[in-house]
C-alpha positions as CSV (number, residue, x, y, z in Angstrom):
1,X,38.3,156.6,120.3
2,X,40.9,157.7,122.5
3,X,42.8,155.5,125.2
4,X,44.1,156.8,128.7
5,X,47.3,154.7,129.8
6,X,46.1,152.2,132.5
7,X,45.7,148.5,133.5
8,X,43.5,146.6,130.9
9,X,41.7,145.3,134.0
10,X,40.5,148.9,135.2
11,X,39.3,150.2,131.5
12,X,35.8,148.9,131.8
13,X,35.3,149.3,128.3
14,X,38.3,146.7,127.6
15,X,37.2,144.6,130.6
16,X,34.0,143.7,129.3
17,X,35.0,142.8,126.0
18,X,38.1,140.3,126.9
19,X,35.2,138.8,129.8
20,X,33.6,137.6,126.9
21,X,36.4,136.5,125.1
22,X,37.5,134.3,127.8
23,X,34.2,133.2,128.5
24,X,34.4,132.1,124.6
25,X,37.2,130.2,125.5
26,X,35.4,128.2,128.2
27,X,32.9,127.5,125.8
28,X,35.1,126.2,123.0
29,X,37.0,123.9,125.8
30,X,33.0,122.7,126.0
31,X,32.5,122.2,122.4
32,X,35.7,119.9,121.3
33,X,38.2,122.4,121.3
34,X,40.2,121.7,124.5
35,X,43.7,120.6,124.3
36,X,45.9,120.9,127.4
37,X,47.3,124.2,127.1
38,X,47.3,124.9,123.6
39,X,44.8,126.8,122.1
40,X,44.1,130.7,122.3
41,X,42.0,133.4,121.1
42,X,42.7,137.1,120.3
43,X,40.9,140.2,120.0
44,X,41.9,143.4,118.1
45,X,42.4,146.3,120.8
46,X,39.8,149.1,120.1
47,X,42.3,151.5,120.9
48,X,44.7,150.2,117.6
49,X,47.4,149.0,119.3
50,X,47.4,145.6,118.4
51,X,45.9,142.6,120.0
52,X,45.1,141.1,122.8
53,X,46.0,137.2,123.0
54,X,45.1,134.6,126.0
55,X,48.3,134.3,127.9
56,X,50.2,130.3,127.6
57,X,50.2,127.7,130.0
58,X,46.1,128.0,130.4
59,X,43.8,125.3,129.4
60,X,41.1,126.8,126.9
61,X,38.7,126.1,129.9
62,X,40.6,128.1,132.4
63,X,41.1,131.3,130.6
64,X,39.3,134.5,132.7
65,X,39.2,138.1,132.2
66,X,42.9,139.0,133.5
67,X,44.0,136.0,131.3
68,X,45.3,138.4,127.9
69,X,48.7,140.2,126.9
70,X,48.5,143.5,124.6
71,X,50.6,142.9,121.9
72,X,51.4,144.8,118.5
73,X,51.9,143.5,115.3
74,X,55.2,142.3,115.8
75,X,54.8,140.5,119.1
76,X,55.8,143.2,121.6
77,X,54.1,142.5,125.0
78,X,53.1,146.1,126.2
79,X,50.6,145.1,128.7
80,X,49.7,142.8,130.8
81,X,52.1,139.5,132.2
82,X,52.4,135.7,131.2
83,X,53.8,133.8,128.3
84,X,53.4,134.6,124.9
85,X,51.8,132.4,122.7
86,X,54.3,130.9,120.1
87,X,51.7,131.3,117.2
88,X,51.2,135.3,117.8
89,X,51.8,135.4,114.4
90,X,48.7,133.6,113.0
91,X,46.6,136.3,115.2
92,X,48.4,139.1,114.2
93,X,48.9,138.4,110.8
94,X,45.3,137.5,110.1
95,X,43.9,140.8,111.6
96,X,46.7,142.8,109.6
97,X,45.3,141.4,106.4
98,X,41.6,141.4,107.6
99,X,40.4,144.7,109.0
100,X,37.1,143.3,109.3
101,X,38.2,140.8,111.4
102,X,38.2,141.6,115.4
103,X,38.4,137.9,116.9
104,X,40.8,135.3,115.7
105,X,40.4,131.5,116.8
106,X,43.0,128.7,116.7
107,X,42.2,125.2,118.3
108,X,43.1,121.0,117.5
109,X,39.2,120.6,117.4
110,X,39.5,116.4,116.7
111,X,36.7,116.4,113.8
112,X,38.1,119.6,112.1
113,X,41.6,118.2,112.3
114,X,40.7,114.9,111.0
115,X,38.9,116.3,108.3
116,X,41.6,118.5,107.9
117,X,43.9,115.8,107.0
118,X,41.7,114.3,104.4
119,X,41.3,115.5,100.9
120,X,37.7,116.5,101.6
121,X,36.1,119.7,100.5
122,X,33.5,120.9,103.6
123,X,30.3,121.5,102.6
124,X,26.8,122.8,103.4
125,X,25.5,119.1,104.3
126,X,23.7,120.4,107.3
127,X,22.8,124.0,109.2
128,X,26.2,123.9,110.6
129,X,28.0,123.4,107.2
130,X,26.0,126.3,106.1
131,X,27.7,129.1,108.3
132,X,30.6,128.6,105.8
133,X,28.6,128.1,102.1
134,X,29.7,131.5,101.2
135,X,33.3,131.3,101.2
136,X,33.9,127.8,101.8
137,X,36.6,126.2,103.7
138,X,40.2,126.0,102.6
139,X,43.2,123.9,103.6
140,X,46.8,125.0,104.5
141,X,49.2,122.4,103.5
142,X,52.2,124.1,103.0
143,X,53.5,122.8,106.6
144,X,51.9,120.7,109.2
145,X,54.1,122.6,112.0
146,X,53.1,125.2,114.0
147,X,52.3,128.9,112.5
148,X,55.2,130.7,114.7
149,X,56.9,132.8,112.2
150,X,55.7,136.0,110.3
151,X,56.2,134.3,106.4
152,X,53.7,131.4,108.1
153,X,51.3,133.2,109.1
154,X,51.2,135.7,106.1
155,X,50.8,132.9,103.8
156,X,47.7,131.4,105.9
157,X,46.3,134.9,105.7
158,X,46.8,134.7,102.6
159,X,44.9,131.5,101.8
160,X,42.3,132.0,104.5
161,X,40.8,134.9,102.2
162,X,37.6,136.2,102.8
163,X,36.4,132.7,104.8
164,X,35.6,132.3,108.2
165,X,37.7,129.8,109.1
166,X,40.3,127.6,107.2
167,X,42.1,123.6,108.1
168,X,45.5,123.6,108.9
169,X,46.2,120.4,107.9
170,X,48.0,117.5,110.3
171,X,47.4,120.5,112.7
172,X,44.2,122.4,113.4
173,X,42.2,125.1,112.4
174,X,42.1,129.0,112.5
175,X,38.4,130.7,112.5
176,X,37.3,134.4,112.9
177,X,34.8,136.8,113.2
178,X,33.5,140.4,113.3
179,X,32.9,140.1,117.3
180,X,33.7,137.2,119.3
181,X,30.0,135.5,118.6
182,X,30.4,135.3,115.1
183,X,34.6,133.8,116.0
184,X,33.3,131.5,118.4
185,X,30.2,129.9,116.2
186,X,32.7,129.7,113.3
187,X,34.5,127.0,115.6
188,X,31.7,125.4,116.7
189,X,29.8,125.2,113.7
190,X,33.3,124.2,112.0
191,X,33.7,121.1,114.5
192,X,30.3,120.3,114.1
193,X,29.9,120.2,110.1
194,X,33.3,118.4,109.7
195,X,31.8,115.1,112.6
196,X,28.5,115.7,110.4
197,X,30.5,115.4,106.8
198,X,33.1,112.5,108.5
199,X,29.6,110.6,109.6
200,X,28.0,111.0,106.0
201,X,30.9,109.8,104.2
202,X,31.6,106.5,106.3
203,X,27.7,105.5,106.4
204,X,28.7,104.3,102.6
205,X,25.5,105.8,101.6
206,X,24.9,107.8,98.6
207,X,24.9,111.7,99.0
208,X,24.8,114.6,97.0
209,X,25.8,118.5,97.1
210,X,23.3,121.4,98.1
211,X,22.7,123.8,95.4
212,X,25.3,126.3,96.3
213,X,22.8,129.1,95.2
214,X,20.3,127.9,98.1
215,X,22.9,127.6,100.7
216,X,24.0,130.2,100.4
217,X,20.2,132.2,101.1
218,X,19.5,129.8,103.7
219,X,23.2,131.2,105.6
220,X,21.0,134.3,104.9
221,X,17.8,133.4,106.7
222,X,18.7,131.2,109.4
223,X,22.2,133.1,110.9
224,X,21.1,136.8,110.7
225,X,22.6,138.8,113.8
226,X,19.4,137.9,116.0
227,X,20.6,134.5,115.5
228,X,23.9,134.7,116.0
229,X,23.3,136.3,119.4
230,X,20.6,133.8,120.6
231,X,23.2,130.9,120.1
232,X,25.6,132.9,121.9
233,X,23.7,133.5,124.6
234,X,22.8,129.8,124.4
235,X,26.1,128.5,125.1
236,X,27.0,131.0,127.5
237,X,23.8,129.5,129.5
238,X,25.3,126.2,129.0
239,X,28.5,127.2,130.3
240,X,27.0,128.8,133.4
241,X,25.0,125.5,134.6
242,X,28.5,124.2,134.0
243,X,30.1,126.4,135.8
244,X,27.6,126.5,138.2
245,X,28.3,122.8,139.6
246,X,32.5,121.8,138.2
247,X,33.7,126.0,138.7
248,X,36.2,127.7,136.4
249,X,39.2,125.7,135.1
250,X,37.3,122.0,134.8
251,X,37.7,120.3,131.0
252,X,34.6,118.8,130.1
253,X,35.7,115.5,129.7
């Protein structure tokens, strides 16, 4: 794929893809993830020249189309205006180490970061749980501070693995994906199974483990790419009657 020099907002074929991504944000804000201004998520330029992340100063539920930077692997802006995000470096270093990543999350969901802080291992205790029975879930706890050098976010590459998503604990939570579905799921679904684990263990009640085996075919059966795009297009409904009555930039609180 080639790439003729010209503003991000005028290549269609970048245009459409950062629509969605921003759209993802508005969803997030939705679905627990909104906190003030912090918040962001990035998408690998197709044309390899690095990323492009939600400008600063936005609420998650404000972001739009024009709302990115292009920057490279370093941090140099070479597109588009606005304040950098301080934690560039968790995008940038996740997507170095991940070429199979194209959209990288990072939020202060409340349940994930409560769960976050505890010394519980997520599991696959309901549907949601299950998006993640493969790889599991890990924790960073090497600093509770924010992932704004390049050491940082190496290392949370680096313990983020092969998973979808891992804590960052006393902070938040980093997710990913192939395409911004499977990213924006992967922080619902995260939010959702951590209130779903956080309920189960305070009802005092007895519980055990699903067979890890089993989850893991039932990730299988009941997220194949069909899936994954029906829920998408499910929440982007949702935000649309949303949208349809409060407009752009409302929180949902």
């Amino acid at each position: 794929m080639s790439y003729t020099h010209g503003q991000y907002h005028q290549d269609q074929s970048i245009a459409n893809l950062l629509e969605d991504v921003a759209r993802a944000h508005r969803i997030l804000e939705l679905e627990g993830h909104g906190d003030m201004s912090m918040g962001h998520l990035s998408l690998r330029d197709p044309f390899g020249r690095g990323l492009w992340l939600k400008r600063g100063n936005l609420a998650l539920s404000e972001v739009v189309g024009d709302d990115f930077i292009l920057i490279d692997f370093d941090g140099n802006v070479l597109e588009g205006q606005g304040l950098r995000h301080l934690e560039w470096p968790l995008h940038a270093e996740i997507m170095r180490a991940r070429p199979d990543v194209n959209v990288v999350g990072h939020s202060h969901a409340h349940y994930s970061t409560v769960f976050g802080a505890t010394d519980l291992e997520l599991g696959p205790y309901n549907n949601h749980g299950v998006w993640f029975a493969k790889e599991g879930v890990p924790r960073f706890t090497d600093t509770s501070h924010i992932v704004t050098t390049v050491e940082l976010g190496v290392e949370v590459a680096k313990q983020l693995g092969a998973a979808e998503a891992i804590l960052l604990e006393h902070h938040g939570i980093a997710f990913v994906g192939g395409d911004v579905t499977q990213a924006t799921l992967a922080g619902i679904f995260l939010e959702w199974a951590a209130k779903f684990q956080l309920d189960l263990v305070a009802s005092g009640a007895k519980f055990s483990l699903p067979d890890p085996a089993e989850s893991v075919e039932k990730l299988r059966r009941i997220y194949p790419p069909k899936a994954q795009r029906n829920y998408w297009m499910y929440f982007n409904r949702k935000l649309d009657r949303v949208e349809a009555v409060q407009g752009v930039g409302i929180a949902s609180m």
